[in-house]
C-alpha positions, 0 to 999 in steps of 0.5 A: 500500500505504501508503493502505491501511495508514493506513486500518486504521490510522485505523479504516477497518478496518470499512469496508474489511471491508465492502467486502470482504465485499460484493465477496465476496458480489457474486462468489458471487451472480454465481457462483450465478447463472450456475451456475443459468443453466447447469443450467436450460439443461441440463435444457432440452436433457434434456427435448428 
């Protein structure tokens, strides 16, 4: 926690927000993407 504090501190807000963000997004694009897998494979069992 100390680490962290220090890097806010020293300016490496920007850079953890960064991060932060794409972590973020990275889980979203995961998200999106499994839920499109999932739907897709729900139509295909419909049309059968």
């Amino acid at each position: 926690m100390t680490k962290f504090t220090r890097k806010v501190k020293t300016g490496g807000f920007l850079e953890f927000t960064f991060h932060y963000i794409g972590w973020v997004g990275g889980g979203l694009m995961y998200v999106i993407v499994i839920k499109r897998f999932l739907w897709s494979n729900r139509k295909v069992k419909n049309s059968e």
